[in-house]
C-alpha positions as CSV (number, residue, x, y, z in Angstrom):
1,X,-10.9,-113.4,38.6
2,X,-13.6,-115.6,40.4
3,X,-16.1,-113.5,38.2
4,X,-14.3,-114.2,34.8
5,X,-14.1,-118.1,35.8
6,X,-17.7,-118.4,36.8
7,X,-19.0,-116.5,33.5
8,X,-15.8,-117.6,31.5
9,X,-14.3,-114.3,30.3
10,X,-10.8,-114.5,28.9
11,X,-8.5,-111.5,31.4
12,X,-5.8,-109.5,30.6
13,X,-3.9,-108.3,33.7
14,X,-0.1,-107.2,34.8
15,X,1.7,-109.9,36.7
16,X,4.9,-109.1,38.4
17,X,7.5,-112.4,38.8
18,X,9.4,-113.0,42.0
19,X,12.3,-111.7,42.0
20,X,11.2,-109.5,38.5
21,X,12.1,-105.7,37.9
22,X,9.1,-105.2,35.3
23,X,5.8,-106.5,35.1
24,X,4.5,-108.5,31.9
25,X,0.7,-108.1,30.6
26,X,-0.8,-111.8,30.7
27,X,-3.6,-113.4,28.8
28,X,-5.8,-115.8,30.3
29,X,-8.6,-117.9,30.0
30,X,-9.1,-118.5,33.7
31,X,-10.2,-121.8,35.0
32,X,-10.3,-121.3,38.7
33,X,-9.2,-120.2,41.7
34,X,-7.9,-121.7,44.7
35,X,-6.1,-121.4,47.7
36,X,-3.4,-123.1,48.8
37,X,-0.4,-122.7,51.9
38,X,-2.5,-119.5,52.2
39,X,-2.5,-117.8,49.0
40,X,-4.7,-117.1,46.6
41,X,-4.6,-118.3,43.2
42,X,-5.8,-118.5,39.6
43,X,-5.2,-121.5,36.9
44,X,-6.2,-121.0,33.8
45,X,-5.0,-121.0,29.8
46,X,-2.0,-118.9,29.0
47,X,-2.5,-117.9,25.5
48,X,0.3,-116.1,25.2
49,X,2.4,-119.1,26.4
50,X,0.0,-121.7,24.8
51,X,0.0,-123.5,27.7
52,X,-1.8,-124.0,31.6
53,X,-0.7,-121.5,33.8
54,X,-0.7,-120.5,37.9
55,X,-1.1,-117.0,39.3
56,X,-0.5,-116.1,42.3
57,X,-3.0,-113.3,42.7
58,X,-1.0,-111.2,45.2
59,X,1.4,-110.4,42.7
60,X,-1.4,-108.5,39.9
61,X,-0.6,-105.4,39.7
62,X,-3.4,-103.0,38.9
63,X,-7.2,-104.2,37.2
64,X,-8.0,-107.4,36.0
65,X,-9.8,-106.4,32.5
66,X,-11.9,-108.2,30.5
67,X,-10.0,-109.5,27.4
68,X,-13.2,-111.1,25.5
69,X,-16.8,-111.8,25.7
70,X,-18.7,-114.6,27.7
71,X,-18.7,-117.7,27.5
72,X,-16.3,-117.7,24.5
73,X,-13.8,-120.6,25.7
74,X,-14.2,-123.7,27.8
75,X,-12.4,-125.6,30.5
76,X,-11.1,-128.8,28.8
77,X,-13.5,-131.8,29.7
78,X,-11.9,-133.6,33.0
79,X,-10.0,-130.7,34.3
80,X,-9.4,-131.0,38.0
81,X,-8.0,-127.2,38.9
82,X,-6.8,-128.3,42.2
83,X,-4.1,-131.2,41.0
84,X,-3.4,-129.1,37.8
85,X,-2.2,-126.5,40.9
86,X,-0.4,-129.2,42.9
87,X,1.7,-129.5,39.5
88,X,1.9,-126.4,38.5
89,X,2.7,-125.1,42.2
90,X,6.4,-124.5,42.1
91,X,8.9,-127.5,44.0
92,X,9.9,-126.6,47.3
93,X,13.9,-125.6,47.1
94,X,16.3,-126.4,49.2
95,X,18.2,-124.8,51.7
96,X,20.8,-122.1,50.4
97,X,23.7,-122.0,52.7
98,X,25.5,-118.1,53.0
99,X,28.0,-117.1,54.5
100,X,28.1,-113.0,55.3
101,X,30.7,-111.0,57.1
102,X,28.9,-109.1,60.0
103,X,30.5,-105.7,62.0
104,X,31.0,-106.5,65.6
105,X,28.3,-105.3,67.1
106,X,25.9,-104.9,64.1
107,X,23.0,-106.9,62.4
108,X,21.9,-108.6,66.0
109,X,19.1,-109.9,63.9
110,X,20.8,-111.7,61.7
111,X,23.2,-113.0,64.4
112,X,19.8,-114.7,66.3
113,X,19.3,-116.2,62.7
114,X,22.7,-117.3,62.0
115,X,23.6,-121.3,62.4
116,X,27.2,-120.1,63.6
117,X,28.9,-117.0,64.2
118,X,32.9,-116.7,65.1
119,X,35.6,-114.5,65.0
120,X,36.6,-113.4,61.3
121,X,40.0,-112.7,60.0
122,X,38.8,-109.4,59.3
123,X,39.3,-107.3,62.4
124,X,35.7,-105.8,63.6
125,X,33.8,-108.4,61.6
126,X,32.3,-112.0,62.7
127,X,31.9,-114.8,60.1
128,X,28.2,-116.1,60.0
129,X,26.3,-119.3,58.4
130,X,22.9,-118.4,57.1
131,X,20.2,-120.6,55.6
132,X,17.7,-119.6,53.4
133,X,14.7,-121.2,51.8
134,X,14.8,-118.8,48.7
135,X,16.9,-116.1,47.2
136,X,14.0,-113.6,47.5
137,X,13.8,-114.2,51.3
138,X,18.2,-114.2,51.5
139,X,18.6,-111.0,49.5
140,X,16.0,-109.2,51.0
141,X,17.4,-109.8,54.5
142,X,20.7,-109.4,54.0
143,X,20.0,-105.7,52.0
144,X,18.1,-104.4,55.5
145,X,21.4,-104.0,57.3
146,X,23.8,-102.2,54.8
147,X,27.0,-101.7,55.2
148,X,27.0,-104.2,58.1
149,X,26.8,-107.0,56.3
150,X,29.3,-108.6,53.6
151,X,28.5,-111.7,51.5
152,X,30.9,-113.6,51.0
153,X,29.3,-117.1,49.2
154,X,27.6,-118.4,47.3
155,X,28.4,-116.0,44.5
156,X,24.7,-115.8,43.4
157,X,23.7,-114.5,46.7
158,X,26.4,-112.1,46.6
159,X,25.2,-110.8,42.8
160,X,21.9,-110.1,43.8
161,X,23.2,-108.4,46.3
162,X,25.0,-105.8,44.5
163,X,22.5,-106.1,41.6
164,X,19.6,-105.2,44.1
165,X,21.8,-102.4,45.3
166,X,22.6,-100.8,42.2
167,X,19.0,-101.1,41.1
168,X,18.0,-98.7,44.4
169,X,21.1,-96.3,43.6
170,X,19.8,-95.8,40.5
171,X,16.2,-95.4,41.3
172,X,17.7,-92.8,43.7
173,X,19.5,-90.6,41.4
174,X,16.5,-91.0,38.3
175,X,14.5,-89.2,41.8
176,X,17.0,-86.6,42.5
């Protein structure tokens, strides 16, 4: 990327989205690359969306290719790449509160994470409050201790749950 910005040469690449099942070929004109909470990233032209664009470069799957010659499109005149990244970058989110059923004696990870944690009305289960900066970060968590773990709100939480799980049941059985 830092090559095709210095000698302006429009990519083509595979980007995979948070939170996406398939990856998408992108066009670019890239612009520049910076760095910022630690990542790595490129701004440039979107020609497919006809619009500025931000890539996080960790999530490229596979060779960055040349998509044009040289020196065949320019950065428009007064183009600061770091601002156009402070706007592009996404907005922080807010918290997500969850609340998750958890087997007595089960998912002692999640119980250090937990806000709260009491008795349930379920016998053998204890009623915890989670929060979560990002769905990504929720789901992800929650899916490392099985059947241990029930969601029980918000409703999103608990669809990507069982979307995420039927996702890896089918992966499964297209292996088998």
């Amino acid at each position: 990327m830092l090559r095709a910005t210095q000698e302006r040469i429009p990519v083509r690449f595979d980007y995979r989205r948070p939170g996406a099942a398939q990856k998408e070929t992108r066009h670019l004109q890239p612009w520049g690359v910076i760095t910022s909470q630690g990542r790595w990233y490129v701004i440039g032209y979107d020609s497919a969306r006809e619009a500025p664009r931000m890539f996080r470069l960790s999530r490229v799957t596979g060779e960055v290719v040349d998509d044009g010659a040289a020196d065949s499109y320019q950065v428009p005149a007064g183009t600061d790449v770091r601002a156009l990244g402070r706007s592009l970058a996404p907005t922080p989110s807010e918290d997500i509160h969850v609340e998750v059923l958890a087997r007595v004696d089960a998912a002692t990870g999640l119980r250090r994470w937990a806000d709260s944690a009491e008795a349930s009305e379920r016998p053998g289960w204890d009623r915890l409050a989670l929060v979560g900066r990002s769905e990504r970060e929720l789901v992800g968590t929650i899916l490392g201790y099985g059947d241990a773990v029930e969601v029980l709100h918000p409703s999103a939480i608990r669809d990507a749950v069982a979307t995420r799980i039927r996702d890896l049941a089918t992966r499964q059985e297209a292996r088998a």
